[in-house]
C-alpha positions in Angstrom: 0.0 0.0 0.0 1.2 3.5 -1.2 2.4 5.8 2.3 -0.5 8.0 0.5 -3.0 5.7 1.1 -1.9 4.2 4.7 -4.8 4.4 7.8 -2.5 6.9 9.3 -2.2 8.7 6.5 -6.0 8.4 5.9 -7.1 9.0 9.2 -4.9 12.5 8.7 -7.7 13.8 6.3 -10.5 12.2 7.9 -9.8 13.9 11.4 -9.6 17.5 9.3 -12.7 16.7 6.6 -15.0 15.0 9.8 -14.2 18.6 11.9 -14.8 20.8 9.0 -18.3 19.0 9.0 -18.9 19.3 12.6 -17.8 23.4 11.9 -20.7 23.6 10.1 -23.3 21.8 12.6 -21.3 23.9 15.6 -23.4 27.0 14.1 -26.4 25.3 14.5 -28.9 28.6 14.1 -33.2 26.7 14.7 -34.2 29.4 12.6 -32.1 28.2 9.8 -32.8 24.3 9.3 -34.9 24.3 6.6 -35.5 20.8 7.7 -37.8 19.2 5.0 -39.0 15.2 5.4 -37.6 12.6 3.0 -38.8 9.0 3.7 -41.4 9.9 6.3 -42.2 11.9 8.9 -39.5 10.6 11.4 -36.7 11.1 9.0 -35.6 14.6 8.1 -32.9 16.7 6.1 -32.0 20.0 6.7 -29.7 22.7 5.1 -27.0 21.5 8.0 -26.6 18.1 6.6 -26.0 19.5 3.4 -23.6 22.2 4.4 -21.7 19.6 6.4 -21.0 17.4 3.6 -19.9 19.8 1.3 -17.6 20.9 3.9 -16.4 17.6 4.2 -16.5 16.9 0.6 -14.3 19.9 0.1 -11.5 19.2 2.4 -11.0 15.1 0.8 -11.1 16.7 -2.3 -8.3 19.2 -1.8 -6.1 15.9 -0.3 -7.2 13.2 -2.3 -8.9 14.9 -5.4 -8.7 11.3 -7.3 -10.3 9.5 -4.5 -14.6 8.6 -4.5 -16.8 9.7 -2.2 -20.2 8.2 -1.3 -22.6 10.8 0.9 -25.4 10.1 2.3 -27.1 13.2 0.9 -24.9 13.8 -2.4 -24.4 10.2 -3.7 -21.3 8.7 -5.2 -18.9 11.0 -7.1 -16.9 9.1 -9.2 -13.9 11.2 -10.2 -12.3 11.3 -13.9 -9.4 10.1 -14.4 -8.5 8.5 -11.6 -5.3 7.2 -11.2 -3.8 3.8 -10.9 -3.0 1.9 -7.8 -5.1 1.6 -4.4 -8.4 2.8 -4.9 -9.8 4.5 -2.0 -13.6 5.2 -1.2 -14.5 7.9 1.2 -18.6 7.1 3.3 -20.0 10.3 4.6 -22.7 10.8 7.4 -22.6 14.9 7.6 -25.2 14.2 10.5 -25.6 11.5 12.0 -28.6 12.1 14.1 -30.3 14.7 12.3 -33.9 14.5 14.1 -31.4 15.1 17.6 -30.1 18.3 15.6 -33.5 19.4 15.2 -34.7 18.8 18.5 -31.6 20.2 20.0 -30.8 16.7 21.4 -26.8 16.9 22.1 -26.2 13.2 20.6 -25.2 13.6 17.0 -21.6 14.4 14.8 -20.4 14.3 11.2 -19.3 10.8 10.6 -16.3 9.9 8.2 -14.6 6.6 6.9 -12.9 5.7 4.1 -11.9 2.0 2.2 -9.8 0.3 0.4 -10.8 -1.4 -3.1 -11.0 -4.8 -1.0 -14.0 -2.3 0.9 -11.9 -2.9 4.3 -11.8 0.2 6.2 -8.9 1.6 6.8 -9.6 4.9 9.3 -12.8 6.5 10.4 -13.6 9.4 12.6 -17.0 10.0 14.5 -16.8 13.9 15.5 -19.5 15.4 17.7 -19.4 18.7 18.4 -22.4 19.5 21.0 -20.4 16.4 23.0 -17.1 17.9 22.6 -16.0 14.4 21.6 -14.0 13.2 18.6 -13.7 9.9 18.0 -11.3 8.1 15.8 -9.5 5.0 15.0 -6.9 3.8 12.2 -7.0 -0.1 11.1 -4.3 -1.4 13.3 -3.4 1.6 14.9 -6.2 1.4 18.0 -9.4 3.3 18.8 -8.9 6.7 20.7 -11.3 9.9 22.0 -10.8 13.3 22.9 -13.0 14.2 24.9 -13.2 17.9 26.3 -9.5 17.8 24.8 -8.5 15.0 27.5 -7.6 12.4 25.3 -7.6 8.3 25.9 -7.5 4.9 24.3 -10.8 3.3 23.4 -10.7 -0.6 25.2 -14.4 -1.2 25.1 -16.7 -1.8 28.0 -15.9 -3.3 31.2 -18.4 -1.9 33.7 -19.8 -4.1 36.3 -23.0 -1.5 37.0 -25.8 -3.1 35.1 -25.1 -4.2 31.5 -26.7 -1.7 29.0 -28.0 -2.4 25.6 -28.3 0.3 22.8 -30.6 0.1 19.7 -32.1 2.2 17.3 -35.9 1.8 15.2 -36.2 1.9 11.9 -38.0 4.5 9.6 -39.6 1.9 7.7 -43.2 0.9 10.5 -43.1 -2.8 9.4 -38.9 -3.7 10.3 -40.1 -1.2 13.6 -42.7 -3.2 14.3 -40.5 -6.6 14.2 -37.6 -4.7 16.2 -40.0 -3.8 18.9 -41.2 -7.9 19.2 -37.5 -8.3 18.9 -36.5 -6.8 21.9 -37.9 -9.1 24.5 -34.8 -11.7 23.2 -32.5 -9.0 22.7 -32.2 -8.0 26.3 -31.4 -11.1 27.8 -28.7 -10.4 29.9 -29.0 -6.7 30.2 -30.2 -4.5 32.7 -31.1 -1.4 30.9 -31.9 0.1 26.9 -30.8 3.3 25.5 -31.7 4.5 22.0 -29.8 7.4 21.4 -30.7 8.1 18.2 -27.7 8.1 16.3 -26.0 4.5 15.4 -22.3 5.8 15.2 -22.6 7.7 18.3 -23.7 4.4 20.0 -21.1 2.4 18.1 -18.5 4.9 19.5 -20.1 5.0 23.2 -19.5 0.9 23.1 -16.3 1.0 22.3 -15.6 4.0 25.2 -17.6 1.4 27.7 -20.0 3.9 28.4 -22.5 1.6 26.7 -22.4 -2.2 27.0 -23.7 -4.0 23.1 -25.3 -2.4 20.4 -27.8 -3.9 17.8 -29.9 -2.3 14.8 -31.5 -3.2 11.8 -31.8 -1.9 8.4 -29.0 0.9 8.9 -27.0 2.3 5.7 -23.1 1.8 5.1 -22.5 6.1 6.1 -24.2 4.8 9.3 -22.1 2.5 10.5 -18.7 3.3 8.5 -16.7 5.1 10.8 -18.3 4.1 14.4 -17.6 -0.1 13.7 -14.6 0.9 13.0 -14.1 2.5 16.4 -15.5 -0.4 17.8 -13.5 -2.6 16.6 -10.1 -1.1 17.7 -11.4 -0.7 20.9 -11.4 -4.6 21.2 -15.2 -5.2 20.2 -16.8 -8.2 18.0 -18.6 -6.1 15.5 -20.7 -8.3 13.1 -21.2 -5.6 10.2 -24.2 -6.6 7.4 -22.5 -8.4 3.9 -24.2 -5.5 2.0 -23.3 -4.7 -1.9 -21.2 -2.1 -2.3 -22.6 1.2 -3.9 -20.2 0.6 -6.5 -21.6 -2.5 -7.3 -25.5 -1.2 -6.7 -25.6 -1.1 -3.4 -28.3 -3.2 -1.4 -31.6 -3.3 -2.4 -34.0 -1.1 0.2 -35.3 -4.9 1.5 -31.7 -6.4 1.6 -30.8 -3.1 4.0 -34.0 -3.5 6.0 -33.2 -6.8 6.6 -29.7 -6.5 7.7 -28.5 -6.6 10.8 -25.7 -4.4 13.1 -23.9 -5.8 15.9 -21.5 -4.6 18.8 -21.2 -6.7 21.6 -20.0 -9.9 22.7 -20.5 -13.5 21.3 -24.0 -14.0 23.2 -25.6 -11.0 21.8 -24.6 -11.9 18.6 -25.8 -15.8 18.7 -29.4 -14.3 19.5 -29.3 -12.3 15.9 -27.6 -14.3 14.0 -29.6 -18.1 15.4 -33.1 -17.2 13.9 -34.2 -19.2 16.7 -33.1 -17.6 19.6 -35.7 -14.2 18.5 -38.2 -16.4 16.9 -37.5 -14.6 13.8 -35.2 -13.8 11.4 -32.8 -11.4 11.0 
């Protein structure tokens, strides 16, 4: 692998493009969101989101102008002419958590990963600036957070307080309805459920211990990208959905639905992956 295109080299721009997003949501004005529904009336975009990922667009650009970039509100830019060698793919989440934003809920952050051709991901960063957290990890290189500017490796939990699961409903009222009867299985073993409201946020508060497992359905790649990432270096069993690549199509909206994320240990991730322990299927 070219120095170029190395996880520390990688996480480099991701750490500057992931704060150049969270720049933009650090203005946050409510008489400025412009928030407008897009699947339903749960899920929402606002002039942030897209101010955010141009922001982040911008700085990967400058760096890596022959790199592509998949956003979740700009799509997949392709670039001409790109060069020979490793071929790196950049997932954006501008914000992660945008119905929080609106709300004035503190738990979302501009969300950055990017991939090799192989689609292993090599650095992500999970930047929340209302938290005054950054999050970031580099394959091989560990999961770390600064947090209020005090900064700390990621190990992953290890509290002995009462074991506490995170989840996350979908948009979509028929996979809700199904993670709802879901849930009775899920919390085997746990004493408490948080949904935060933002899936790389939780995947990040995993691997900092301040949340125990994680598990959601139907989530998209931007998602998940950076924050299993972070979990991951931080020592967690991350069980990530085999979706298609956008290059290749990308999942189809059932194939998503369907799909399953999971942080946690190897119990939490029998009782998704053995249709039988949940009485359904993933």
């Amino acid at each position: 692998m070219s120095p170029m295109s190395s996880p520390s080299a990688l996480l480099h721009v991701a750490r500057h493009a992931a704060a150049a997003g969270a720049e933009v949501l650090s203005r946050r004005d409510p008489t400025a969101l412009e928030a407008t529904s897009k699947s339903s009336d749960s899920d929402w975009v606002t002039a942030y989101d897209v101010a955010a990922e141009r922001a982040v667009r911008s700085v990967i650009g400058d760096s890596r102008p022959h790199d592509i970039i998949t956003g979740e509100e700009l799509g997949t830019t392709v670039p001409a002419g790109q060069r020979d060698g490793v071929r790196i793919r950049w997932s954006i989440d501008p914000l992660d958590g945008t119905t929080n934003f609106i709300r004035n809920i503190v738990y979302y952050g501009t969300s950055v990963a990017a991939a090799d051709q192989d689609g292993t991901w090599l650095a992500g960063v999970v930047h929340a600036p209302a938290l005054r957290r950054i999050y970031w990890a580099s394959r091989g290189g560990g999961a770390w957070l600064s947090d209020q500017g005090r900064v700390r490796r990621l190990t992953g939990p290890g509290s002995d307080r009462g074991r506490i699961l995170a989840t996350g409903f979908s948009y979509d009222a028929a996979t809700r309805a199904g993670q709802v009867d879901d849930l009775d299985g899920l919390l085997h073993g746990f004493g408490d459920l948080r949904t935060l409201g933002s899936a790389a946020l939780d995947l990040c508060m995993v691997a900092d211990g301040s949340l125990d497992a994680f598990v959601e359905r139907g989530l998209h790649e931007h998602d998940i990208a950076a924050g299993a990432l972070i979990a991951e270096e931080a020592g967690v069993v991350v069980l990530r959905p085999p979706l298609r690549s956008v290059l290749d199509g990308g999942p189809t909206e059932a194939e998503r639905l369907a799909a399953v994320t999971v942080a946690g240990g190897p119990d939490l991730i029998r009782s998704v992956t053995d249709p039988t322990s949940l009485g359904r299927h993933p």
